[in-house]
C-alpha distance (Angstrom), angle and dihedral (degrees) to the residues before:
residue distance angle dihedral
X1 . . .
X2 3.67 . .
X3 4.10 130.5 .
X4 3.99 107.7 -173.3
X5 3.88 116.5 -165.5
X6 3.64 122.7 -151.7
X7 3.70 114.5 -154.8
X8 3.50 148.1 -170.3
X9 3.85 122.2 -150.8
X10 3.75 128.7 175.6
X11 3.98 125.1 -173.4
X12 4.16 107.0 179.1
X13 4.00 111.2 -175.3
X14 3.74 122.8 -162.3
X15 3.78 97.0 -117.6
X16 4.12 88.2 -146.9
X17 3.81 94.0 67.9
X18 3.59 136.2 65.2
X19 3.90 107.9 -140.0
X20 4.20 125.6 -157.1
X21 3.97 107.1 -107.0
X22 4.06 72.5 -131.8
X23 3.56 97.1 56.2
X24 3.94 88.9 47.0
X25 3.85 100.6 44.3
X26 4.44 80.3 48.4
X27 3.84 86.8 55.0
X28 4.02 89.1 49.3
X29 4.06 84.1 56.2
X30 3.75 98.0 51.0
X31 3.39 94.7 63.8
X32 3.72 95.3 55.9
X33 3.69 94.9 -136.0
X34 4.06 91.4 169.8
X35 3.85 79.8 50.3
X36 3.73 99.8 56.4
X37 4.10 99.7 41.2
X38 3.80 91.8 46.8
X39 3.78 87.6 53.6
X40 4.01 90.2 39.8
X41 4.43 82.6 54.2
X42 3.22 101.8 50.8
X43 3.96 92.3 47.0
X44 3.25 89.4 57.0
X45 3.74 100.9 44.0
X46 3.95 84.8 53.0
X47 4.16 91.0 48.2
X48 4.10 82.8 49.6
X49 4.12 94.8 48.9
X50 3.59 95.7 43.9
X51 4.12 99.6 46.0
X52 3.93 80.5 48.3
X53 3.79 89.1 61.2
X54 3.86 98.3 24.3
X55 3.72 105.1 31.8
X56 4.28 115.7 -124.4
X57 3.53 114.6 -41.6
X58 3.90 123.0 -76.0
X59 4.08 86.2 -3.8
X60 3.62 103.2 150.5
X61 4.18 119.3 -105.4
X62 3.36 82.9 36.4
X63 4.09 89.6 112.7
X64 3.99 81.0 64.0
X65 3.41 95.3 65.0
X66 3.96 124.6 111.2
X67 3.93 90.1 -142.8
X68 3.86 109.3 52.5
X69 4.15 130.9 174.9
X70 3.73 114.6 -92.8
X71 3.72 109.0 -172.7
X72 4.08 127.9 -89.8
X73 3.44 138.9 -98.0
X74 4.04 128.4 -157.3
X75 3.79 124.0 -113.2
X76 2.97 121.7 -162.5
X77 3.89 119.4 -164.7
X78 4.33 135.7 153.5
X79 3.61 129.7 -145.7
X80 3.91 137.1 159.4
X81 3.96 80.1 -74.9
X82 3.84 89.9 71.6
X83 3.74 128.1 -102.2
X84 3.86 123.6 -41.4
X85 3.21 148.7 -161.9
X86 4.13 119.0 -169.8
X87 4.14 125.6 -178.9
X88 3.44 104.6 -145.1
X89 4.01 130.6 -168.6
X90 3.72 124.1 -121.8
X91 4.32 112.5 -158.0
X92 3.68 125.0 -154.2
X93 3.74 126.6 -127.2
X94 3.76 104.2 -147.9
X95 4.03 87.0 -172.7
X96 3.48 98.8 46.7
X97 3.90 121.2 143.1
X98 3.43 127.9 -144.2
X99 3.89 90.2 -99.9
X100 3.75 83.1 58.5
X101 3.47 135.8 80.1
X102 4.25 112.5 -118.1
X103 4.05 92.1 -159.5
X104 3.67 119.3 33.3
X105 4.17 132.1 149.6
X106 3.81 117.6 -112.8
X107 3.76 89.9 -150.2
X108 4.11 97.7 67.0
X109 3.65 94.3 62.9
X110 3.76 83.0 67.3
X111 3.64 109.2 22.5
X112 3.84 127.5 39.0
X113 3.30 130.1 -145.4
X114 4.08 121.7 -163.0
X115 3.85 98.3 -112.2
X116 3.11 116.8 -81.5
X117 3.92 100.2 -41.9
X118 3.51 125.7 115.4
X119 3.75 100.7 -133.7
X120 3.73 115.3 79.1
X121 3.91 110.1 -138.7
X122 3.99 91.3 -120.4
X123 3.96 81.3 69.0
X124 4.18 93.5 27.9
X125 3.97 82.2 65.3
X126 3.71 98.5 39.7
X127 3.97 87.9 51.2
X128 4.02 88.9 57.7
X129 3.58 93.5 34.9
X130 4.01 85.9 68.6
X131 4.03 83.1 36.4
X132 3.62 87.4 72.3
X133 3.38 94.8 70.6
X134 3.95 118.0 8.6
X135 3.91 114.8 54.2
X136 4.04 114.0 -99.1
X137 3.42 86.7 -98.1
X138 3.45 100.2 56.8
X139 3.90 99.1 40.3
X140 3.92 85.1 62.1
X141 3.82 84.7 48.7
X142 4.14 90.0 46.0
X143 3.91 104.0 36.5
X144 4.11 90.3 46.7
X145 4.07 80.9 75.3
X146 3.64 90.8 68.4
X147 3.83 116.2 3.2
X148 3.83 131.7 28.5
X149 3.69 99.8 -95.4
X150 4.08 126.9 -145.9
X151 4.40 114.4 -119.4
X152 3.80 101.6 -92.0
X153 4.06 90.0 -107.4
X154 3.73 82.5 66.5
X155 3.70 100.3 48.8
X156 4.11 89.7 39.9
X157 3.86 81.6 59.9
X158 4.06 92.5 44.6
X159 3.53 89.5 52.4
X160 3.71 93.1 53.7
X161 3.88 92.7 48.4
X162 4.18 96.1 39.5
X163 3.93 80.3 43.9
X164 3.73 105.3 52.0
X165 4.12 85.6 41.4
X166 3.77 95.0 49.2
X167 3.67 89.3 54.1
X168 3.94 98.5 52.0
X169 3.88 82.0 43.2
X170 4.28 97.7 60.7
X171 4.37 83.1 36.2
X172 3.51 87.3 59.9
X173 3.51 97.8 48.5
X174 3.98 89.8 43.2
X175 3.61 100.8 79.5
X176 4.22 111.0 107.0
X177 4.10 92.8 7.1
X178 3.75 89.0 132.8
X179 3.54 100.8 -169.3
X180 3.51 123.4 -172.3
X181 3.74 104.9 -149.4
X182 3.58 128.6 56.0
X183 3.93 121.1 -154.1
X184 3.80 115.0 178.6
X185 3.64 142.3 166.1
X186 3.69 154.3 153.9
X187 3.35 144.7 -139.3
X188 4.28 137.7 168.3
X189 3.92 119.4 -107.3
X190 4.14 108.2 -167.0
X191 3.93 104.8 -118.2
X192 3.79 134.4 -152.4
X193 4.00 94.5 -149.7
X194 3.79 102.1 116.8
X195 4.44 86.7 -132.0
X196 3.83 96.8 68.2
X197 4.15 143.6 21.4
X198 3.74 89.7 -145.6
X199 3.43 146.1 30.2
X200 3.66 118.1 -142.8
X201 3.84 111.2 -140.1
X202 3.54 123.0 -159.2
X203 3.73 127.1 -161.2
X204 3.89 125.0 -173.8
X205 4.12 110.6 -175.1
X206 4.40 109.1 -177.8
X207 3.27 123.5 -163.7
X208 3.62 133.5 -162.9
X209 3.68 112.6 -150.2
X210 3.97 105.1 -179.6
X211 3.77 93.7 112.0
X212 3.55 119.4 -1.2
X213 3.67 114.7 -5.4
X214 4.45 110.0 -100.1
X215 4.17 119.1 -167.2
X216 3.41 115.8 -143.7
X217 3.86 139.6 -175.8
X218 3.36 101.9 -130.1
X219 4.21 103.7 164.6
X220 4.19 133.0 4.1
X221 3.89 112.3 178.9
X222 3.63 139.9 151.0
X223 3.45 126.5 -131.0
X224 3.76 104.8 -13.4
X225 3.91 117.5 122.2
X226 3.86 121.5 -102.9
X227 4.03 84.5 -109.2
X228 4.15 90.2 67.8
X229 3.81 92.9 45.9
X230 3.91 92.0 46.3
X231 4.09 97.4 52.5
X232 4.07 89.1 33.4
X233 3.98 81.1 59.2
X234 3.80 95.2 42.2
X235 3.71 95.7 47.2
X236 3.98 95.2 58.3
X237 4.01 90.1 39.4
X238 3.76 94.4 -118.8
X239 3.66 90.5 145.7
X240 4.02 126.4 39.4
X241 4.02 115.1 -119.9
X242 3.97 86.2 -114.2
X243 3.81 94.9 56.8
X244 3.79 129.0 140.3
X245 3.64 119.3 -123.8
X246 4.02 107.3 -150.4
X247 4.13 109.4 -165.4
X248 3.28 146.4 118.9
X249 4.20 124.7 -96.3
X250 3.74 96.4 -70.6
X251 3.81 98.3 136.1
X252 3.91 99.9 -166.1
X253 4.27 75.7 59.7
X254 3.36 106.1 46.4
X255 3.93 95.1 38.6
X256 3.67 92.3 60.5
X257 4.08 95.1 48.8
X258 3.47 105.5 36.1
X259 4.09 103.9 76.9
X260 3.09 135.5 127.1
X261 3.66 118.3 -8.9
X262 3.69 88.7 -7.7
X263 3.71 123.8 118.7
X264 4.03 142.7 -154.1
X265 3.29 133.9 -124.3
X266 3.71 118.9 178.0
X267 3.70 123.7 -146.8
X268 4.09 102.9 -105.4
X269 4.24 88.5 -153.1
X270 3.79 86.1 56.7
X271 4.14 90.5 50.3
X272 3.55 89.0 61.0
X273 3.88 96.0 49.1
X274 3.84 94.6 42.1
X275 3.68 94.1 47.7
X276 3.95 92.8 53.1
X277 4.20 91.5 50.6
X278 3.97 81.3 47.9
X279 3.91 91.4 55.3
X280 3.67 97.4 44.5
X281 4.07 88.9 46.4
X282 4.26 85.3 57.9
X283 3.50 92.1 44.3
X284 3.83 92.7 -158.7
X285 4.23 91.8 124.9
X286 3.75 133.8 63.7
X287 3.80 107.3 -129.4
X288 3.85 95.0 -98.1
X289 3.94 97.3 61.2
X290 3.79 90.3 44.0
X291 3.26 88.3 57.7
X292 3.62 91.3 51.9
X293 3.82 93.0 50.5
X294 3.65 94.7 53.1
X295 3.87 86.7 46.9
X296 3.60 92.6 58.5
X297 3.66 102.8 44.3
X298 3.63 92.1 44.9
X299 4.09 89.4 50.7
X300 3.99 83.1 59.9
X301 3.83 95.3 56.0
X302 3.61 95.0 46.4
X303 3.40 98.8 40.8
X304 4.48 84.6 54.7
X305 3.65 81.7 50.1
X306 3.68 98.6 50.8
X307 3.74 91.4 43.9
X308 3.78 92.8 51.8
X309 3.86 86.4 50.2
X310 3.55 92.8 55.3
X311 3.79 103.4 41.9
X312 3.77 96.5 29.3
X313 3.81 93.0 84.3
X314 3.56 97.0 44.2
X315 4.10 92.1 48.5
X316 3.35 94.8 -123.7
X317 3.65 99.3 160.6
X318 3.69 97.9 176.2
X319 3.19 106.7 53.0
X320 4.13 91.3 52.7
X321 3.45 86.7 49.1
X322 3.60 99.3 60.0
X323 3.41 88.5 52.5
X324 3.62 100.6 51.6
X325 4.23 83.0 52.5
X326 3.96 90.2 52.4
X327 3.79 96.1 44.4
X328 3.80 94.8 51.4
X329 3.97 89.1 38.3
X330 4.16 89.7 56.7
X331 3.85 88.7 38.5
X332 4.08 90.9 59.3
X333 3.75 89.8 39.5
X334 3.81 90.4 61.1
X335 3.98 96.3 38.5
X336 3.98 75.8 58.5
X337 3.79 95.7 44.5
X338 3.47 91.0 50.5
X339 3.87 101.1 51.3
X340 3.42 93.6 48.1
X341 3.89 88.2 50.9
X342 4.23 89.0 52.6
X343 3.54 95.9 -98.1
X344 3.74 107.0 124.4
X345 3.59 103.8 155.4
X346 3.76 98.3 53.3
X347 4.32 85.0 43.8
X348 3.60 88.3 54.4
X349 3.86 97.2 51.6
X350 3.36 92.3 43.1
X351 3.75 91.4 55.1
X352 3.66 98.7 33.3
X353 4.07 91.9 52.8
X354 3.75 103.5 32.4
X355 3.67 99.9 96.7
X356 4.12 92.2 53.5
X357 3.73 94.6 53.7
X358 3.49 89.3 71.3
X359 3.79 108.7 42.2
X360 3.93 92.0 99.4
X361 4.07 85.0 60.7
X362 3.93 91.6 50.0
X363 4.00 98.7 49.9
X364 4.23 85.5 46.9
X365 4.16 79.7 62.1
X366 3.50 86.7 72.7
X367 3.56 95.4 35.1
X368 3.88 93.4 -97.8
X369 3.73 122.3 140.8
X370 3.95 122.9 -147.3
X371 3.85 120.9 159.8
X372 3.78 122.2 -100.5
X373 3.77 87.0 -141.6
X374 3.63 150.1 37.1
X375 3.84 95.2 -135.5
X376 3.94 91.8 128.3
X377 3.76 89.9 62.8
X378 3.54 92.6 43.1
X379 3.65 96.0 50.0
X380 4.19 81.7 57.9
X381 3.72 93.1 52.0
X382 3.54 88.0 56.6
X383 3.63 85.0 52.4
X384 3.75 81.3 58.6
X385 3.80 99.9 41.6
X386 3.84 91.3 48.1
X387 4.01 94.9 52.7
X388 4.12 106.3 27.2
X389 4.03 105.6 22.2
X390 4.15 102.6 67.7
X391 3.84 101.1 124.9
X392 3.63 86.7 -111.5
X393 3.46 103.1 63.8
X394 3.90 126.3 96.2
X395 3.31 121.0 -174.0
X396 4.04 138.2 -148.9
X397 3.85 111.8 -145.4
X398 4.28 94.1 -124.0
X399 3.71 79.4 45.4
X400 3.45 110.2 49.4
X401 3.82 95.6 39.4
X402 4.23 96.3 52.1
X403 3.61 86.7 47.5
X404 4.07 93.6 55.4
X405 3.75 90.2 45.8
X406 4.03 88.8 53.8
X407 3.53 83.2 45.6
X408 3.92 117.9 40.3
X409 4.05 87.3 34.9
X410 3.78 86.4 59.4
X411 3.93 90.4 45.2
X412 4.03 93.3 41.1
X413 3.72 108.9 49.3
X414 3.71 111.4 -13.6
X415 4.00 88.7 -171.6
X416 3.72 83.8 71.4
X417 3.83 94.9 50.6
X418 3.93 88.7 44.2
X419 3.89 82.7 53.6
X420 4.12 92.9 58.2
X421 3.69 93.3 36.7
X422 3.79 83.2 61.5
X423 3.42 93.2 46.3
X424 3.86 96.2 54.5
X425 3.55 102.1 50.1
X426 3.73 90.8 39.5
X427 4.17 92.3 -126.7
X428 3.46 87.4 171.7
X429 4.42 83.7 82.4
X430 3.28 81.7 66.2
X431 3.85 93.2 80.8
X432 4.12 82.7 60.9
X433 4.31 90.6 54.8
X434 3.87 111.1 82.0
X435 3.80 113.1 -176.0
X436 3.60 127.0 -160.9
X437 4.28 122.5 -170.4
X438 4.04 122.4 173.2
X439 3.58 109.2 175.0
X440 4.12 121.9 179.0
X441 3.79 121.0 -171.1
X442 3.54 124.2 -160.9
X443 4.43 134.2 176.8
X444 3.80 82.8 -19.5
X445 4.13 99.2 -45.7
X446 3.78 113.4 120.3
């Protein structure tokens, strides 16, 4: 089916001024060209339908007719064309059964329109697309610039729709990832659900690092223990058996990962933090020689990692090793300093921990590469902290969680997003749309 649109466009330019290409091409948009020829195609695919069923207007037999005009009504719709508003026919079928509809519209077994909201879904998912990172109130404010934005109540109740489907959509591609690296974390979100404060928000990112390294989003919840997202993850084989778990010292964390065949590596920036809070809670330092004591333990760990990334890529297997001996040798040393100095805290940590800061330099023995840090999870709790942790912000639970799937997928592995996006407004029609445009411009005329 084809609907061709003749028109008529006429730029005139005071030849005494020099305009801004800016100023022009913002001219171009106020007229809502795309606006107007969408409208001007879908009248005419409606005219084209109906005289199909009808025959052309007022031709005579057309009374005879099984299928006969039966008024119009206005529909009024936006998208990132502009805002519209289409008359469209409904025809009669003066043999219709009771399995049949009587009254139906030509135009919707070609063209359809998103129920009976207003908002398309091309702008529905460019309203929570800015939702993921300006507050509903100021996406309306930001995507009125350019596109005819829904009332924040609207796009609060998007995101919670686009949300809760964008999560089903990455669990059902989950199943037989097998990733190889586990990065999780937590953090608190202040809630308005009268049963809690907080919710506690747990992301796991994997990674599968046989070729070149891949993030994915692998779980979001709220509120469920690190037990529930561990077996959930086994069950559809999103992570392998021998996986590494890559964290900091959260217990609750690492005890539900680290099974099995599984290892730990813990995150060496976090060592340094930890080991400082442990210090100050003995209270057996001044500030200056805690300092000092962090310093030197965290010149060990660096130094292992520096080694590894120097005689990793040449294989040179003994070399790491001896550093991997020497690092956990001066870590037990100070855990022993340190008790016998009254700090038991920091001793315990030290001796607790020691053999998981140096997992990444055992796997590179046999050429295997884990990270030495969980800064690509922490980089998406940030994502988190700088969108959903303003004092202000309270949180439902169906809320908060659709919103951090729009979000962290988005952050994660936009492919995948891209991949649902396509999905919801069916792009893949596209392939069945073939556009034509010959333009000619002459003294000024287009």
């Amino acid at each position: 089916m084809h609907a061709t649109i003749d028109a008529q466009f006429t730029v005139s330019l005071d030849p005494d001024k020099t305009l801004p290409l800016a100023t022009l091409a913002e001219s171009l948009t106020e007229i809502q060209l795309e606006a107007t020829i969408l409208e001007e195609i879908v009248r005419s695919l409606d005219e084209t339908l109906v005289e199909a069923y009808c025959g052309e207007k007022h031709a005579r037999g057309n009374g005879d007719r099984r299928f006969q005009r039966a008024g119009t009504t206005t529909r009024t719709a936006v998208t990132t064309a502009g805002e519209h508003e289409f008359t469209l026919h409904h025809v009669k079928d003066t043999a219709a059964t009771e399995d049949d509809p009587t009254y139906f519209r030509p135009l919707e077994d070609l063209v359809e329109f998103d129920g009976q909201r207003i908002y398309q879904e091309d702008v529905s998912l460019q309203s929570t697309d800015l939702a993921t990172s300006l507050s509903f109130r100021d996406a309306v404010a930001h995507g009125d610039g350019f596109t005819p934005m829904p009332s924040k109540t609207t796009i609060n109740r998007r995101v919670r729709e686009y949300g809760s489907k964008l999560g089903d959509f990455v669990r059902g591609r989950l199943p037989g990832t097998n990733a190889d690296t586990v990065v999780p974390d937590g953090t608190k979100c202040h809630s308005q659900d009268d049963h809690c404060t907080y919710h506690d928000v747990n992301v796991t990112l994997g990674q599968t690092t046989e070729e070149d390294t891949e993030t994915t989003l692998l779980d979001v919840n709220l509120n469920d223990s690190w037990d529930e997202t561990a077996a959930t993850l086994e069950e559809t084989e999103a992570i392998t058996d021998d996986a590494t778990v890559v964290s900091d010292a959260e217990n609750a964390l690492v005890d539900a990962f680290e099974n099995g065949d599984r290892s730990h590596q813990l995150d060496l920036v976090h060592v340094g933090r930890t080991l400082g809070y442990k210090l100050w809670k003995d209270d057996a330092f001044p500030l200056s020689e805690r300092k000092a004591i962090v310093a030197g333990v965290m010149n060990d760990l660096f130094h292992l990692k520096n080694s590894v990334a120097l005689h990793a890529p040449r294989n040179e297997r003994l070399a790491i090793r001896e550093r991997i001996d020497q690092t956990l040798e001066n870590l037990r040393k100070e855990a022993w300093r340190l008790e016998r100095q009254d700090s038991p805290k920091a001793a315990t940590y030290l001796r607790e921990w020691a053999e998981a800061t140096v997992t990444f330099a055992e796997f590179a023995l046999t050429q295997q590469r884990v990270p030495w840090t969980s800064n690509v999870v922490e980089r998406a709790m940030g994502e988190v902290s700088k969108r959903c942790k303003n004092q202000w912000m309270r949180w439902s639970e169906a809320g908060l969680e659709s919103l951090l799937w729009l979000n962290l997928v988005q952050y994660a592995d936009p492919e995948q997003f891209a991949a649902f996006a396509d999905e919801l407004l069916e792009r893949s029609a596209k392939t069945a749309i073939t556009m034509e445009v010959s333009t000619e411009a002459t003294r000024g005329e287009l």
